[in-house]
N, C-alpha and C positions, 0 to 999 in steps of 0.2 A: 234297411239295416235292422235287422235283429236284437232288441237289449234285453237284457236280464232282468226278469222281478223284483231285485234286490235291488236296481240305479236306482229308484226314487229315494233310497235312502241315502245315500250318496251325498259327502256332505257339498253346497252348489258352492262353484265359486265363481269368477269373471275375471277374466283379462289376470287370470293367475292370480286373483285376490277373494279370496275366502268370504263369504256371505254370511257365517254363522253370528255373526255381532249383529249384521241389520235384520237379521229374519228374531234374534233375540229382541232387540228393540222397536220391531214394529206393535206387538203390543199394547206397548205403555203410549203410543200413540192414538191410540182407537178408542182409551179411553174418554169419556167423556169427562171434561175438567170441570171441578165444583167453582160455585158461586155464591156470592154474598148474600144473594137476593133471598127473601123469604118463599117464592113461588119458583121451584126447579119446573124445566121440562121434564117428558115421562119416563124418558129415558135415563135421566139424571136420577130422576125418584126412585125407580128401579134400581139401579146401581146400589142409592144406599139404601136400600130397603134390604137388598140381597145381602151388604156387608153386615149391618149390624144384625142379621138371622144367624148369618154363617159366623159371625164374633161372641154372640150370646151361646151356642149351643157347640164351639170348640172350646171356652171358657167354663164351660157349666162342670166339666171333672176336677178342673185344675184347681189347684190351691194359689191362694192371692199372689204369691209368688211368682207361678207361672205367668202371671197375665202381661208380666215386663213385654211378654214373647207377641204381645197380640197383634201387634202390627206388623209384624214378618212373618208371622205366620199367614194371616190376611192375603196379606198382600202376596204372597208364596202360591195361595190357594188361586188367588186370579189372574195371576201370569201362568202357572200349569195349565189352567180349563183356559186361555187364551188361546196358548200353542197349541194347545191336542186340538182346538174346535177351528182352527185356520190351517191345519197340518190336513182335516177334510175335504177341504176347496181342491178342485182342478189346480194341476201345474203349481201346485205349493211345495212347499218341505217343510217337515216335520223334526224340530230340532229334539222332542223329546223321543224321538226314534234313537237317537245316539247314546249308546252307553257311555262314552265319558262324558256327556252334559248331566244322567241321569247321577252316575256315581258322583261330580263333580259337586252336584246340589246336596246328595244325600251325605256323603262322607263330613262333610264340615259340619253341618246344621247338626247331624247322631255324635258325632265328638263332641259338640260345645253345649249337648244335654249330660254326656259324660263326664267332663270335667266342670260343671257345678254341679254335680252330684256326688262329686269327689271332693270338691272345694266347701260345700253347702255342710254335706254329712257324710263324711266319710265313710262312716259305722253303717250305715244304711245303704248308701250304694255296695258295699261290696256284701253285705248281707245278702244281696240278691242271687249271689254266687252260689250260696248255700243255703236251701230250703231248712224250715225249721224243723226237728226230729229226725233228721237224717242218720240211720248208722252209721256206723262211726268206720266200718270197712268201706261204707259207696263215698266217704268223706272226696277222697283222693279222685276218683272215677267222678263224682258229680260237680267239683269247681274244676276239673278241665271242660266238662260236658257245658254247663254253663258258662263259659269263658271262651269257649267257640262260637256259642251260639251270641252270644254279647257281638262279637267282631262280625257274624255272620248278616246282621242286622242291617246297616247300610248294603252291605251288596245284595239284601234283599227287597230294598228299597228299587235299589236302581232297578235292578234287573226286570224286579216285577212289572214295572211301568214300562219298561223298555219292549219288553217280549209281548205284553197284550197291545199294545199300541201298534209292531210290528206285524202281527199276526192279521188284528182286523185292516191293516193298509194292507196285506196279501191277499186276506181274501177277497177284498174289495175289486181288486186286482184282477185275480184270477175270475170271480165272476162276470165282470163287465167284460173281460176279455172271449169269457164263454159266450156269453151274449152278442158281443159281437160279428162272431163267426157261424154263428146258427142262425144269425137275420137272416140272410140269405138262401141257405139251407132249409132249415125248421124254424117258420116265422112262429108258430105256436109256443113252440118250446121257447124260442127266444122270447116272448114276451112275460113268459113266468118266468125265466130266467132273471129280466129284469124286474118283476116284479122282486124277485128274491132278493134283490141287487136294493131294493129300494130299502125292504125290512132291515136289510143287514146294514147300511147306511143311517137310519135313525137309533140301529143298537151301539155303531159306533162312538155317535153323537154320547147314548147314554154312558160308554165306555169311557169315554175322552174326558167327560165330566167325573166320573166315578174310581176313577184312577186318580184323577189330581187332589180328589178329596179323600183318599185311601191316602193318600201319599203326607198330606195333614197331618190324619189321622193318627197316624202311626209314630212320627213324631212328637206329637201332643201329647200322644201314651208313654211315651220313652219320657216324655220329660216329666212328666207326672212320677216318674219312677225317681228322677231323680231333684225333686223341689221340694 
């Protein structure tokens, strides 16, 4: 039987019951749970070694204000690089392939830097609408222009993450599939093929991580805009 490039994205279900809840919450499972003790294992140490790096250096723009945000943000940052880095495994699925889990994330989180930036300083958020020294003819042409791009934000959250995540699960795809069918054929070529198959597989990896910390990023900017 023949299937399409595009079934791994496919959201799985079972016995007509939808999977996207347990492949969200496996996860927060895999974590390793802290403890009391003064001596962690390595893996532990690891862990918060990694958070308090990645909490000092998304902190370091924000103003004190922001920092309420530190722990969702965190935490935001290693449930992304979770899914993207298990969405790599054989026979998995990759929930942040789906554009409404992506829009789903990005739409509420880019609203709720919107209205405290509204609520915080009013004068200032919407300042951002209009650049300072603007003639006074682009007045009209430049707060619709920035008022598009404002709403354009989240769907370029989602989208962006969605589309590089799906692209490297195709070409991964389509490679190994090249590979496949030239073992036989052209062992030579097939075995550069998988070599190629390998490199693009640890770019992944770099994608999967780079994506989820873009995806921070960019909120941590937005709210910086508006704190």
């Amino acid at each position: 039987m023949t299937l399409s490039f595009f079934d791994q994205f496919m959201s799985p279900s079972y016995l007509g019951i939808p999977l996207m809840a347990l492949a969200l919450s496996l996860p927060w499972i895999l974590f390793p749970t802290p403890s009391a003790r003064w001596l962690n294992n390595r893996s532990l140490t690891l862990q918060n070694w990694f958070i308090n790096r990645f909490t000092q250096q998304l902190l370091l723009p924000l103003n004190p204000g922001g920092h309420k945000w530190a722990l969702i943000l965190t935490s935001l940052m290693l449930f992304l690089i979770t899914l993207n880095m298990l969405g790599l495994l054989p026979y998995t699925f990759t929930p942040t392939t789906q554009l409404s889990l992506n829009m789903g994330l990005a739409v509420p989180l880019w609203l709720a830097t919107v209205i405290i930036g509204m609520r915080n300083q009013p004068t200032i958020a919407l300042g951002h609408l209009l650049p300072e020294g603007t003639p006074t003819p682009l007045i009209p042409v430049l707060i619709i222009i920035e008022t598009i791009s404002l709403f354009i934000r989240p769907l370029a959250l989602g989208v962006r993450r969605a589309a590089n995540l799906t692209a490297g699960h195709l070409l991964i795809q389509l490679i190994a599939t090249a590979a496949f069918v030239l073992l036989p054929l052209m062992p030579t070529v097939a075995i550069l093929t998988a070599a190629l198959l390998f490199l693009l597989t640890l770019l992944e990896v770099a994608v999967a991580m780079i994506q989820a910390y873009v995806f921070v990023l960019l909120l941590s900017l937005y709210l910086q805009e508006n704190v």
